[in-house]
N, C-alpha and C positions, 0 to 999 in steps of 0.2 A: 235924448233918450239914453238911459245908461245898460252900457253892454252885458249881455246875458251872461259871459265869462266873468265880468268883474263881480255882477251881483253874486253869483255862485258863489266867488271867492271870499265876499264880505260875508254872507249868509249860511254855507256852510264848510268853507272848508276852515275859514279863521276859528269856529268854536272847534271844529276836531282837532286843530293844531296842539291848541290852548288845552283841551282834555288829556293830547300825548304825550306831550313834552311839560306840563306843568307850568306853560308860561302864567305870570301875573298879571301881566300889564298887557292890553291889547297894540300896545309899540311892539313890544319885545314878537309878535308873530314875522316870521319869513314873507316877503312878499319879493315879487318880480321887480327889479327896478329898469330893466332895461331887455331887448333882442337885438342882438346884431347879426345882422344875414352879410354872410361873405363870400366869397369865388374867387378863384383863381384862374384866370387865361395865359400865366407868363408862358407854357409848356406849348401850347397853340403855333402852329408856322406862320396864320396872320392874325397874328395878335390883336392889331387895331379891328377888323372886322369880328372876329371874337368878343372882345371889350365891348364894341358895341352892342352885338345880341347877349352879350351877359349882364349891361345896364336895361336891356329891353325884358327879357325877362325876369331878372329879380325885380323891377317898377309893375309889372303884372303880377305878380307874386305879393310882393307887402304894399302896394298901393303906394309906394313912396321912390320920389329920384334917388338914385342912389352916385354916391361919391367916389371917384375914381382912387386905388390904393397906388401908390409909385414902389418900384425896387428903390432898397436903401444903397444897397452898391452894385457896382458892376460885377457878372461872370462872363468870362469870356466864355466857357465850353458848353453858356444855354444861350449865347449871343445877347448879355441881358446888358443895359445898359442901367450907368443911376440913374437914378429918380422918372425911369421908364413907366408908365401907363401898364401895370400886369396885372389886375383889380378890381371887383370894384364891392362896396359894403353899405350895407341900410342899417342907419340904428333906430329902431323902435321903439318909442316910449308913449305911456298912458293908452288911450283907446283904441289906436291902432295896433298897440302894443298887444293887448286882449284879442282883440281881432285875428290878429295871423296866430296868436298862442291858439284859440278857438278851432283854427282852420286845419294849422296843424296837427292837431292831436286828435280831430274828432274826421278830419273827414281826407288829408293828405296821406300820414303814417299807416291806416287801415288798405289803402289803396296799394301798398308794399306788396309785390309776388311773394309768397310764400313768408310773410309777416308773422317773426316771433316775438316782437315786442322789441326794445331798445336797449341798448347797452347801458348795465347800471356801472360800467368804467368810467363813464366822461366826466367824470368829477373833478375838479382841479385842488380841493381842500380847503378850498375859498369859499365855500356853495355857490358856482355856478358849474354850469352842464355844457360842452358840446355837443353836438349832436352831428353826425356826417350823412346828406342825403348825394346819394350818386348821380340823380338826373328830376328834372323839375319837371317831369310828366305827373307826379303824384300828382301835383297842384290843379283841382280842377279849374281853376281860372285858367291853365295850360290848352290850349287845342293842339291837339297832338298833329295833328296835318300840316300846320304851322311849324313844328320844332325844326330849327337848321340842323342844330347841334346838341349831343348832351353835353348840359352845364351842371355841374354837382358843387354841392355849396356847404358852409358849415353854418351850423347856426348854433350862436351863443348865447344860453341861457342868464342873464348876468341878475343875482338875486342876494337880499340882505342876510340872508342866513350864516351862522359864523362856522356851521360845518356842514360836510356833505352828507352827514346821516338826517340832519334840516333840511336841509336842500333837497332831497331825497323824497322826504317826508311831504312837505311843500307841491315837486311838480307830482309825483304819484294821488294824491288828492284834489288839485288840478287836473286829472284823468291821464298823466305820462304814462304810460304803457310797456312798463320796464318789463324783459325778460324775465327775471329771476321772481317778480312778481307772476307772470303770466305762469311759470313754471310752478311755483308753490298753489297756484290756484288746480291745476291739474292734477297735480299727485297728494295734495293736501298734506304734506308733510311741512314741518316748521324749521326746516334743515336751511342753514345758511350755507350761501354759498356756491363753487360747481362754476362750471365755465359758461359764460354770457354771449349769450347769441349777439350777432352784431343786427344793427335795420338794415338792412340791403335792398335796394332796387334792382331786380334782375328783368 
């Protein structure tokens, strides 16, 4: 059965794309190529048990095992050593893929204290997005009675788009919930611009 996110994408967000930007060819539209959810426990005193409950909850989280990342070098003043266990990352593609984009936008990012919408910064000029969540309670697959520890993770949008005013365009019509969008819907002014709330978990 094909996912409710992806038909959305085929059925309406690929004709508004094509209506905005003037594409011709239905190639030429931005699509999602990939998600990568990441963490970091190198900062942690015990790392190894950290690492663990940071592969237990990103695998609750995108449904997927995730792969351990290693330090590239040694520092001695975080006691890190090379190719150390400090990590770990799920990359996401096709239906799963839809899946966690789905969860995330429609029912994690809403669950935010005091939720302004997302920073339209994380753009890299490549069109892909990061996004920084401080602690994986939004997730309601999370049972909060269960959490050891807050783990905060980034998640990389990574998408065919050749710039981020595409990319932009792309996850805000997939329903991303940018600040500066939430802000222009408010005051109905068509002013660019102004400082971007960040998502914050408090």
């Amino acid at each position: 059965m094909e996912n409710e996110f992806y038909k959305d994408y085929k059925e309406r967000v690929i004709p508004a794309l094509r209506q905005q930007h003037g594409y011709k060819n239905v190639h030429q539209v931005p699509k999602v190529e990939k998600v990568v959810v990441n963490t970091s426990v190198g900062s942690q005193s015990d790392v190894k048990q950290a690492l663990d409950d940071a592969k237990m909850e990103l695998a609750l989280i995108t449904g997927q095992h995730p792969a351990e990342t290693r330090s590239k070098k040694s520092i001695s003043n975080f006691k890190l050593r090379k190719d150390q266990a400090i990590g770990a990352k799920v990359t996401l593609r096709g239906e799963r893929m839809y899946e966690f984009l789905e969860r995330l936008i429609k029912a994690a990012l809403p669950r935010i204290r005091d939720f302004r919408g997302v920073s339209p910064r994380g753009f890299d000029g490549h069109g892909n997005y990061t996004l920084g969540v401080s602690d994986q309670s939004i997730f309601p697959e999370v049972e909060l009675d269960k959490i050891k520890r807050n783990i905060g993770f980034d998640v990389t949008i990574v998408t065919t788009a050749r710039t981020n005013a595409e990319a932009k365009s792309l996850l805000s019509e997939m329903g991303m919930p940018f600040s500066d969008r939430a802000k222009k819907l408010a005051t109905a002014s068509p002013s660019e611009g102004g400082p971007a709330g960040q998502a914050q978990a408090g």
